[in-house]
C-alpha positions as CSV (number, residue, x, y, z in Angstrom):
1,X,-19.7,214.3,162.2
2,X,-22.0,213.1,159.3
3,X,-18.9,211.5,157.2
4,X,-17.0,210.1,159.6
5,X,-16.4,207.6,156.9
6,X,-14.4,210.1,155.3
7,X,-10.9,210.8,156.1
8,X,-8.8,213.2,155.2
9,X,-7.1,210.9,152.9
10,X,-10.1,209.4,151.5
11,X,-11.3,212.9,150.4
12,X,-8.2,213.6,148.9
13,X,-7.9,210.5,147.2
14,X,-12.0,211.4,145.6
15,X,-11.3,214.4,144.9
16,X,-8.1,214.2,143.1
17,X,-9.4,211.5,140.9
18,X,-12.0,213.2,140.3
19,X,-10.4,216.5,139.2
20,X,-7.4,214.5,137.1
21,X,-10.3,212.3,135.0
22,X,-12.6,215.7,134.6
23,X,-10.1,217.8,133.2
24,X,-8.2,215.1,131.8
25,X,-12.0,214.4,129.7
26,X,-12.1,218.1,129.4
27,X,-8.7,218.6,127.4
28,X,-8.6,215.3,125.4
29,X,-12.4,215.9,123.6
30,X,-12.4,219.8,124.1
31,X,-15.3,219.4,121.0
32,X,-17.5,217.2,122.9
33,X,-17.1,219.5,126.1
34,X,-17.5,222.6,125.4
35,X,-20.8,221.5,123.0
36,X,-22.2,220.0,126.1
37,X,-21.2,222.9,128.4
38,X,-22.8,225.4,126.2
39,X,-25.9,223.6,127.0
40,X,-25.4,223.1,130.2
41,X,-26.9,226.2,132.5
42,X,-30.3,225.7,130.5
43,X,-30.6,222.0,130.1
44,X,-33.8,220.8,131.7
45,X,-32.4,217.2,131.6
46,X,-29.2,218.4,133.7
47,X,-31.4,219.8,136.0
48,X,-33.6,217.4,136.5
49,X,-30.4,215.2,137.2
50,X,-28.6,217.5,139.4
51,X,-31.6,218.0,141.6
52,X,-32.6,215.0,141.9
53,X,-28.9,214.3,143.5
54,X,-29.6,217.4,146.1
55,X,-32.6,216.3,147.0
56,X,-31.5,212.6,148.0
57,X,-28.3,214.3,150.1
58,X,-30.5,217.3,151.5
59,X,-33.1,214.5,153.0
60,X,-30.2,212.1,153.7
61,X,-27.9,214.8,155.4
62,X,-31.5,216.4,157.4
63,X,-32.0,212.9,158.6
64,X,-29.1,212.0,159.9
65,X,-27.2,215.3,161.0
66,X,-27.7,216.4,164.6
67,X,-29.7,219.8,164.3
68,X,-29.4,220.7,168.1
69,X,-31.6,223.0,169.4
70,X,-33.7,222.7,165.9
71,X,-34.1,219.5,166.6
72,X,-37.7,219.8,166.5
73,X,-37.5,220.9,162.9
74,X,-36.5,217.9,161.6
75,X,-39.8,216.4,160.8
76,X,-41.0,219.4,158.8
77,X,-38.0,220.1,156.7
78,X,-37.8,216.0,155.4
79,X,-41.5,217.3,154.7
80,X,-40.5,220.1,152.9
81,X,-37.5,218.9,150.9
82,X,-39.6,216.4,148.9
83,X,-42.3,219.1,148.1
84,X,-40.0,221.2,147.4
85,X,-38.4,219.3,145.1
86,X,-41.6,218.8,143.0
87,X,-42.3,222.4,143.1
88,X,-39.2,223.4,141.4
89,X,-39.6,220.6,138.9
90,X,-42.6,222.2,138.0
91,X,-42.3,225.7,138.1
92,X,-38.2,226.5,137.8
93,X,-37.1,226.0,134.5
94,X,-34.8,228.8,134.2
95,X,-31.5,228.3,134.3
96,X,-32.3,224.6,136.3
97,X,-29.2,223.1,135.9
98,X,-27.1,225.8,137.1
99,X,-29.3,226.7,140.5
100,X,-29.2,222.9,141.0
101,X,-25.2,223.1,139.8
102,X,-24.9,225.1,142.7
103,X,-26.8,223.6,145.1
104,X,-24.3,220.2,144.7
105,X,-21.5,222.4,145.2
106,X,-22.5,223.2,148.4
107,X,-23.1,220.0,149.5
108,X,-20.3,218.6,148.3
109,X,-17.6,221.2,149.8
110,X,-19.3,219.8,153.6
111,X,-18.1,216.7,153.6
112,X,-14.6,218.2,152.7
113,X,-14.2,220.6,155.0
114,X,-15.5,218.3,157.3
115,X,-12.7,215.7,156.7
116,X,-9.8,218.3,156.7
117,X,-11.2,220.1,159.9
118,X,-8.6,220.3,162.7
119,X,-6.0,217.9,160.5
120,X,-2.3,218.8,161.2
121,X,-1.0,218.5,157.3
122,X,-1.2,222.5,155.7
123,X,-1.6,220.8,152.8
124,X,-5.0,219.9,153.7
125,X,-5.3,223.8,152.3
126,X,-5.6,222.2,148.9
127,X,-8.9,220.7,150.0
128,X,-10.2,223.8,151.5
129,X,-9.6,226.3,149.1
130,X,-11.3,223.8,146.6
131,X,-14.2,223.4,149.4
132,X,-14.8,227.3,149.3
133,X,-14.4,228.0,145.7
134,X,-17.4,225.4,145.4
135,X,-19.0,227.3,148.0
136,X,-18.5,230.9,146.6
137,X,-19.3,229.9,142.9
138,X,-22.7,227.5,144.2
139,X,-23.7,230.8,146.0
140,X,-23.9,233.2,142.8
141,X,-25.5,229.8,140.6
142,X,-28.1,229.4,142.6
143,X,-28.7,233.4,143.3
144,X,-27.5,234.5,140.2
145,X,-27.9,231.2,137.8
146,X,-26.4,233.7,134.8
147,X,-23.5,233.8,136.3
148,X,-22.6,230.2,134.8
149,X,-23.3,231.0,131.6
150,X,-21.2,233.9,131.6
151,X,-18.4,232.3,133.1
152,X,-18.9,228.9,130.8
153,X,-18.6,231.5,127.8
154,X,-15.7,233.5,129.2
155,X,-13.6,229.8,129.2
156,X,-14.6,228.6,126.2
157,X,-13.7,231.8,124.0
158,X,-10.4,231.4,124.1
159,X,-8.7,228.4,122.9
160,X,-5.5,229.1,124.6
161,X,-7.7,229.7,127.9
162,X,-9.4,226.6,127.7
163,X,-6.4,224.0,127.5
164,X,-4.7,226.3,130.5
165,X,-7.6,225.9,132.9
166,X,-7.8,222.2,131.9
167,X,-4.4,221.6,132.6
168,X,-4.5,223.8,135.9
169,X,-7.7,221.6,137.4
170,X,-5.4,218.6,136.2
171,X,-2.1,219.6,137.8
172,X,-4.2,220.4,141.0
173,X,-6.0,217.2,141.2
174,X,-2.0,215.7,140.5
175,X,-1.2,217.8,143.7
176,X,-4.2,216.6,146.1
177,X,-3.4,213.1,144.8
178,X,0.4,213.2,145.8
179,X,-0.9,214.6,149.3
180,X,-2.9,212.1,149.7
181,X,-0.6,209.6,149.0
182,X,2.4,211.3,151.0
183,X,1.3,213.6,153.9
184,X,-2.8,212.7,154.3
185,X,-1.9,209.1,155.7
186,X,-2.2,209.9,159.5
187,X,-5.0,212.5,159.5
């Protein structure tokens, strides 16, 4: 356990907050937004940004998780992540943001999954099914970076669309919060 900092409660609490002041942002300057999430699978600066963050959590996660039996591949891999890192600054600049988009995704549904693992609340499933939609959609950004784009301009073409996903990320964040402060408390 990496995040043992991180209880089930904790995670709910982050999360929901998160979610509720996201798509909260999302639906009171829809303008703003969507401008900046047009931009957003192609912006070099967004990249740069986002994989900055996985490369700090990929060498900090590396470092500290126990690897067991490849163990002995610690040393190369907080080798590689810094060269890598450089690399792609310099040679990826297609699509940047949303590989790197994806790459935080997975990273961030661990610590999630790791916090609702074995807890006794089912509502913990609100956590997890947020964990592996993260997972699914960081898969096809960082294989198939296009795939954010396409899905950013699916969302965005329809008005009606856009305020019902922002109010379903809100109500959902509203439901992980309520868990958190109702049925999380003991796991």
């Amino acid at each position: 356990m990496i995040y043992t900092f991180l209880s089930l409660q904790t995670a709910g609490w982050l999360v929901g907050i998160a979610l509720v002041i996201l798509h909260l942002f999302a639906l009171l300057n829809t303008a703003a937004v969507k401008g900046w999430l047009r931009t957003l699978p192609r912006s070099p600066m967004m990249g740069k940004f986002f994989l900055t963050i996985d490369a700090v959590w990929a060498f900090a996660l590396i470092a500290a998780i126990d690897l067991g039996e490849f163990q002995r591949w610690r040393t190369p891999l907080l080798v590689i992540i810094p060269i890598s890192y450089g690399l792609t600054l310099k040679y990826v600049d297609e699509f940047l943001a949303a590989r790197a988009l994806g790459i935080l995704g997975l990273l961030a549904a661990e610590p999630i999954l790791e916090a609702a693992f074995l807890r006794a609340p089912e509502s913990r499933l609100l956590l997890v099914v947020l964990a592996y939609v993260w997972i699914v959609l960081g898969m096809f950004w960082v294989g198939m970076p296009y795939t954010l784009r396409d899905q950013i301009s699916w969302v965005l073409r329809s008005e009606a669309r856009w305020k019902a996903l922002c109010l379903a990320g809100l109500a959902y964040g509203v439901a992980i919060l309520i868990c958190s402060a109702t049925q999380y408390r003991s796991a």
